[in-house]
C-alpha positions in Angstrom: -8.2 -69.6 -1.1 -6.9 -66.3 -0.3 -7.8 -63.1 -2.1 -6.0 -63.5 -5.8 -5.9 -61.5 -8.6 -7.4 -64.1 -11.4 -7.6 -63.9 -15.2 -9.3 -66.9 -17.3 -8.2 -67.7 -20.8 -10.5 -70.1 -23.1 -9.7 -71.2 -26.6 -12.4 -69.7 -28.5 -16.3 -68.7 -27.6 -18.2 -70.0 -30.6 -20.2 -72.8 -29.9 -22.1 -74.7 -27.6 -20.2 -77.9 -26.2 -18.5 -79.2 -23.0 -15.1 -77.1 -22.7 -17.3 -73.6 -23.1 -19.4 -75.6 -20.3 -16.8 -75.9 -18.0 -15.0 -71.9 -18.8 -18.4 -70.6 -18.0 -18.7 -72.8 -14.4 -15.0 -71.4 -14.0 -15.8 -68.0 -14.4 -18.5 -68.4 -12.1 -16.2 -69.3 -9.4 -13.4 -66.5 -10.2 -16.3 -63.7 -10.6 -13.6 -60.9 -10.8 -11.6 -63.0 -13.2 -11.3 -61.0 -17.0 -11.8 -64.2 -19.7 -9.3 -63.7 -22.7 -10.4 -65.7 -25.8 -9.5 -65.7 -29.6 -13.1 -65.3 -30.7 -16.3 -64.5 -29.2 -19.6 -65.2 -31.3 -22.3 -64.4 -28.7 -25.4 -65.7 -30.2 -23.7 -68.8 -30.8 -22.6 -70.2 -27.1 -24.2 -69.5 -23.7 -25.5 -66.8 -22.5 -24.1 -67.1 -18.9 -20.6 -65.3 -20.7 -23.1 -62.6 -21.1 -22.1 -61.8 -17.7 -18.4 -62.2 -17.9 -15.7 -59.4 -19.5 -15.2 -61.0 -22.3 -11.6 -59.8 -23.9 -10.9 -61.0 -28.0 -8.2 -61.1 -29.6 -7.5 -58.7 -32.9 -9.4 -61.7 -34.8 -12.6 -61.4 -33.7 -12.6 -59.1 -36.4 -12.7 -61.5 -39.1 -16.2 -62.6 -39.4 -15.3 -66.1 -41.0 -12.8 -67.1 -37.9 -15.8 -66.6 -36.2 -18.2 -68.7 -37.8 -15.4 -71.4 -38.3 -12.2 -71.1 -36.0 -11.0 -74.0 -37.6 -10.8 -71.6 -41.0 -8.2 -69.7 -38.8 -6.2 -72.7 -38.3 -2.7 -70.8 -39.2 -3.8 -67.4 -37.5 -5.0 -68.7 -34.2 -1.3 -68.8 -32.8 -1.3 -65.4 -33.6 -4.2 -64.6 -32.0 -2.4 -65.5 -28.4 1.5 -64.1 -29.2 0.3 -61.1 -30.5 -1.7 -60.5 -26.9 -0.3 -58.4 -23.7 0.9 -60.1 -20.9 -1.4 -61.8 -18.5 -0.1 -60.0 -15.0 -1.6 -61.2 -12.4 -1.4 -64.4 -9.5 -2.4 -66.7 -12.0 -3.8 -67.3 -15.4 -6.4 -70.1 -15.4 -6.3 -71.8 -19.3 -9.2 -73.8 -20.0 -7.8 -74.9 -23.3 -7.9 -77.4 -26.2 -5.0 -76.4 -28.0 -4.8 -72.7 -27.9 -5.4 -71.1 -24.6 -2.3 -72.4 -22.8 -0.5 -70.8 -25.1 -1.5 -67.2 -23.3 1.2 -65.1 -22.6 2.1 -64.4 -19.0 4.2 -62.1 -16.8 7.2 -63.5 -14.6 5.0 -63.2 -11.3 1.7 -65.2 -13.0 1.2 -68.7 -12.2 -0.3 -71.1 -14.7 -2.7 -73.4 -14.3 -4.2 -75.5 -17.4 -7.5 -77.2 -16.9 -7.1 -79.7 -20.3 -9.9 -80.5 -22.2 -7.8 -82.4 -24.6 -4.2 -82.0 -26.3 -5.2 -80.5 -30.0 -7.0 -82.7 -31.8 -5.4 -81.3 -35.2 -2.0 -82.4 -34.3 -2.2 -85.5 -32.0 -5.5 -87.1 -33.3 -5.9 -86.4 -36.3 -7.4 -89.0 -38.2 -10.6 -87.9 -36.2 -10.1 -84.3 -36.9 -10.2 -84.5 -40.8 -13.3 -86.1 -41.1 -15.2 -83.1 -40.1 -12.6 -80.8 -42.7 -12.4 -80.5 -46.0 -9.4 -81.4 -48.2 -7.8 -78.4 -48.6 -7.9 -77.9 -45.0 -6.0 -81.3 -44.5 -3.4 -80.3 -46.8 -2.6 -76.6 -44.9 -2.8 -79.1 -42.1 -0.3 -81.6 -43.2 2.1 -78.5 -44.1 1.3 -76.8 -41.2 1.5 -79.9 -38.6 5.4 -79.1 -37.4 5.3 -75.9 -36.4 2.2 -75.6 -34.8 3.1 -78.8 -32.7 6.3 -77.3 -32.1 4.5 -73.9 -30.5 2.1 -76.6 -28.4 4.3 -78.0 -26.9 6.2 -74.6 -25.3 2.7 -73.5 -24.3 2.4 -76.7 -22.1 5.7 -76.4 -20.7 5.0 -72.7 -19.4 2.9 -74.1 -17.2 2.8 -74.5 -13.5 0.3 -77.1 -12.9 -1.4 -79.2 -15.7 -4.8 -80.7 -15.1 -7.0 -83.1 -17.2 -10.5 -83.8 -17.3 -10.5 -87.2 -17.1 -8.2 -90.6 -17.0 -7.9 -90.6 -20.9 -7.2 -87.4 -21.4 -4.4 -87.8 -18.5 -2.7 -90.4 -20.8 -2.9 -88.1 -23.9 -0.8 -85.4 -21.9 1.6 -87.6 -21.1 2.0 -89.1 -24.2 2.3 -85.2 -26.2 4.1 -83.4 -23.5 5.5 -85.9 -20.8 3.7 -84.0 -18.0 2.1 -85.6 -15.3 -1.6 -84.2 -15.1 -3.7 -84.1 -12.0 -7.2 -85.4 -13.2 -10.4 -82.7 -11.8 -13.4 -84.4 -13.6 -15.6 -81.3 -15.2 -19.1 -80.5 -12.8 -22.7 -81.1 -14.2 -23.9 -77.3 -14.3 -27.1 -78.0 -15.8 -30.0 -77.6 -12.8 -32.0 -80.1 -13.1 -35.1 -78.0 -11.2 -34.7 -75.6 -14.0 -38.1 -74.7 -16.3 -38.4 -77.4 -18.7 -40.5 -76.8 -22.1 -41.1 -80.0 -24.3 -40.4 -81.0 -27.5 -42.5 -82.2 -30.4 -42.0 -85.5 -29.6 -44.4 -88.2 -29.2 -43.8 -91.7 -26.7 -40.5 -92.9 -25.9 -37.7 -91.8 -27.0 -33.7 -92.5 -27.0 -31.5 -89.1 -26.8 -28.2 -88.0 -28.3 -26.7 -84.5 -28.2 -23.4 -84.2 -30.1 -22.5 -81.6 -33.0 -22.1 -83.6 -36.1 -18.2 -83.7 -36.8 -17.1 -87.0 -37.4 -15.6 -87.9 -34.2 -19.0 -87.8 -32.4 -20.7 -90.6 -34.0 -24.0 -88.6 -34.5 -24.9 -90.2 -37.6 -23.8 -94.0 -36.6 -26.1 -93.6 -34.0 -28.6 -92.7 -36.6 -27.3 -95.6 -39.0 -28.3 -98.3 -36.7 -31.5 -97.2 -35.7 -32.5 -98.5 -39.0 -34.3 -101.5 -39.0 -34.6 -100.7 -34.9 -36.3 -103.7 -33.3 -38.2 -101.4 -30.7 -40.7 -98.2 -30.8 -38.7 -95.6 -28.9 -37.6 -93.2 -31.0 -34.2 -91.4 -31.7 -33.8 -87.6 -30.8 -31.0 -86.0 -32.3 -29.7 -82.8 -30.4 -26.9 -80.5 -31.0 -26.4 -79.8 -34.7 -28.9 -77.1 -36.8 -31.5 -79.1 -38.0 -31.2 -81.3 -41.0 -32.6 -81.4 -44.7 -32.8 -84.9 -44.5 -36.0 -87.8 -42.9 -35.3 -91.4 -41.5 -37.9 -93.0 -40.1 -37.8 -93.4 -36.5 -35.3 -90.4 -35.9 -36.4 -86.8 -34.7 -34.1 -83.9 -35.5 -34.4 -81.2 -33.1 -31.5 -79.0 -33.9 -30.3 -76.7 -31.4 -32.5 -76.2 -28.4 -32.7 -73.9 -25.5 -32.0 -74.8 -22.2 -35.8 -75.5 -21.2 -36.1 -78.1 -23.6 -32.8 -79.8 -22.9 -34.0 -80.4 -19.4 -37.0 -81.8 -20.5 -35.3 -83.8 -22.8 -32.6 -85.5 -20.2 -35.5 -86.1 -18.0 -38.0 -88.0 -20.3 -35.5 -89.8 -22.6 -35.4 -93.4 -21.6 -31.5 -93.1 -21.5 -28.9 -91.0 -23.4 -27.2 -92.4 -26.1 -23.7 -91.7 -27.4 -20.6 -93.3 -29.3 -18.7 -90.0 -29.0 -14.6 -90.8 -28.6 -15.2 -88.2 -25.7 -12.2 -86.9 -23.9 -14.6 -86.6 -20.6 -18.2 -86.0 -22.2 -20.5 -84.2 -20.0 -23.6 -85.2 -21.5 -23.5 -88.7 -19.3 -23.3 -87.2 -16.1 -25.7 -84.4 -17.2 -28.2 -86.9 -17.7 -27.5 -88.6 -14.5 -28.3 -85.6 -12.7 -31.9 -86.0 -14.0 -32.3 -89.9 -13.1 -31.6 -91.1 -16.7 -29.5 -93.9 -17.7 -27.0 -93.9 -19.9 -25.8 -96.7 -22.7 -22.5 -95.1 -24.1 -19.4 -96.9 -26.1 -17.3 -98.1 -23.5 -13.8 -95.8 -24.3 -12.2 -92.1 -23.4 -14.1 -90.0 -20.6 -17.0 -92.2 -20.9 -15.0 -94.6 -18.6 -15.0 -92.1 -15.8 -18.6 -90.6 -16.0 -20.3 -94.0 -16.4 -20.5 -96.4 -12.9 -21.7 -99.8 -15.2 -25.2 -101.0 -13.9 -25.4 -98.0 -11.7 -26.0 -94.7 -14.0 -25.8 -96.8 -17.7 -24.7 -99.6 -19.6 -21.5 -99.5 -22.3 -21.6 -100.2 -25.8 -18.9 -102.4 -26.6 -18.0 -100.7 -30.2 -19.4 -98.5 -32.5 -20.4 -101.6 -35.3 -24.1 -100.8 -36.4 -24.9 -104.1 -34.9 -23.4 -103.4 -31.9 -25.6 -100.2 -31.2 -28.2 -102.1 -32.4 -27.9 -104.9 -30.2 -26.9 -102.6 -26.7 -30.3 -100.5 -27.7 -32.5 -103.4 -28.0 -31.0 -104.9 -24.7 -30.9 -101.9 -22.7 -32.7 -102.6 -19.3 -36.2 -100.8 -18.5 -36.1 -101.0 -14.8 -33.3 -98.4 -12.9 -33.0 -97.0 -10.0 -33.2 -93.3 -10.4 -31.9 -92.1 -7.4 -28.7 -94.4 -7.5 -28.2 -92.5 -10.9 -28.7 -89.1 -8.9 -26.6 -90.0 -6.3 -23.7 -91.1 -9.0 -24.0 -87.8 -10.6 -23.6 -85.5 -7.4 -20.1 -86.6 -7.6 -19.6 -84.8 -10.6 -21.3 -81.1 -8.4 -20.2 -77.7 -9.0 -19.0 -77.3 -5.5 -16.4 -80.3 -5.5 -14.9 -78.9 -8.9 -14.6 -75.4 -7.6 -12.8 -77.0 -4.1 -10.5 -78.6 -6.0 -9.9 -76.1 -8.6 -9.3 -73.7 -6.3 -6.7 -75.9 -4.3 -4.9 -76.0 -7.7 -4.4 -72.6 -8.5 -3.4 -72.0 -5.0 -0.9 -74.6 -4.8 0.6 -72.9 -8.4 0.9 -69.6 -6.9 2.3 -71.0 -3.5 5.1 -73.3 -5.7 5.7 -70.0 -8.6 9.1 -68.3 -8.4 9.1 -65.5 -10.9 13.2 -66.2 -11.7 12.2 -69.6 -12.9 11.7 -67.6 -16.2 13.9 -64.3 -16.9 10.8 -62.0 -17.9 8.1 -63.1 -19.1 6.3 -66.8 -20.9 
């Protein structure tokens, strides 16, 4: 692409999962690019944004947004209106609800790479079960406007793209845009240093955080009463007051020992309801199978037979059953193979192409001044 002026807006940078993933790999590709965010906890997401200027908004004062955006439900609007202008060629929003919302001037293209429409408003039966109640009921009351200021964020955009097939449908359904799907990259390195965990013979692997809609303790549900001796490792969450035979809680782990893990697990496990889920293909990358439920994003990072097997619901007998049946025998560089479609360098190509074509297509007098 030719020499733009790029700014990068994410959501919020407190946590460890797939979206901050994919707005790290995207400000590795735009290395000029300024990243806008409400909130930015460093010791609690990766250290690549180390390397990135990193702009908060006004409430990354408040030390309890941080620890908990979700806390901030009401201000978190705020946290974008209240924000200059983005002027420059184009604003990239990597966003899940808030980030598209970014503020621009009349010459700045849009582009929205969609990790999901906001859970809060359009799926929420799997948002509460992570809150508490009196966060449902500022929710309920809350639910209007805040969809009504959603959907003009997603209309001040110039091209909308979604992470996978599912997540296409959703933006249809909230905003009746047609979203161009760019499936996230693997940006682990699998010839990174690995450093093993205390874990002893074979072993099954999941790596969520532990809000309801990621299945975490299902998982763990089923594997009692287990027909088999592999193990369960659970990955993602701060380790756990709490012992079931069978099941290893590892907490959060560096990088080192998250390669290790992908490559000696005998698959990864997951029921997630994913919108993508880049824990599949990240374990691809390493030769391991996957045996995931068979909905969302899972149905774009999972070839069946080739880099996993699908779990048909998330019943305890049904894990049960897909564990106990899961074949020993893959081929490993077939699952390799599968993940290099998901590489760094075809996201960037196309990624690039996209903010290329929304500069190329941008007329500053579609809006008077400013979005």
């Amino acid at each position: 692409m030719n020499r733009s002026s790029i700014a990068i807006a994410h959501d919020y940078l407190t946590q460890r999962g797939g979206a901050e993933r994919v707005a790290a790999e995207i400000a590795s590709i735009f290395t000029d690019a300024r990243l806008m965010t409400a909130l930015y906890e460093p010791d609690e997401t990766f250290d690549e944004f180390a390397r990135v200027r990193i702009l908060p908004s006004w409430l990354n004062r408040l030390a309890f947004a941080r620890k908990d955006p979700r806390k901030a439900l009401p201000l978190l609007p705020l946290a974008w209106d209240l924000r200059r202008y983005v002027d420059a060629d184009a604003v990239i929003c990597s966003s899940s609800g808030w980030a598209h919302g970014v503020r621009t001037t009349a010459r700045t293209a849009k582009v929205v790479y969609c990790h999901n429409p906001p859970r809060w408003l359009y799926q929420q039966a799997d948002y509460v079960q992570s809150v508490n109640s009196i966060a449902r009921i500022a929710l309920r009351l809350l639910s209007g406007p805040l969809r009504a200021w959603d959907r003009r964020a997603a209309a001040s955009a110039d091209v909308y793209i979604a992470n996978s097939s599912s997540v296409a449908e959703r933006v249809w359904r909230a905003y009746g845009i047609q979203a161009e799907i760019v499936h996230p990259p693997v940006s682990i390195d699998p010839e990174g240093p690995q450093l093993p965990l205390a874990v002893d013979g074979p072993f099954f692997l999941t790596v969520a955080r532990s809000r309801g809609y990621k299945g975490t303790m299902r998982i763990v549900d089923a594997w009692r009463g287990m027909r088999i001796s592999a193990k369960l490792v659970v990955v993602g969450d701060p380790p756990q007051e709490m012992h079931e035979d069978g099941v290893h809680f590892a907490g959060r782990i560096s990088e080192a020992e998250l390669r290790w893990a992908y490559a000696n697990a005998e698959a990864l496990i997951s029921v997630s309801r994913e919108d993508f889920g880049l824990t599949p293909v990240e374990a691809n990358s390493f030769g391991t199978p996957v045996l995931v439920i068979r909905r969302g994003g899972f149905l774009d990072s999972t070839d069946e037979g080739v880099s996993g097997m699908f779990i048909e619901d998330d019943a305890i007998s049904s894990i049960r059953d897909a564990v106990e049946a899961f074949p020993s025998a893959w081929d490993r560089q077939a699952i390799i193979a599968h993940a290099r479609k998901f590489s760094k360098e075809r996201f960037a190509e196309r990624l690039k192409v996209a903010v290329d074509r929304a500069i190329d297509q941008h007329r500053p007098n579609r809006h008077d001044q400013a979005r």
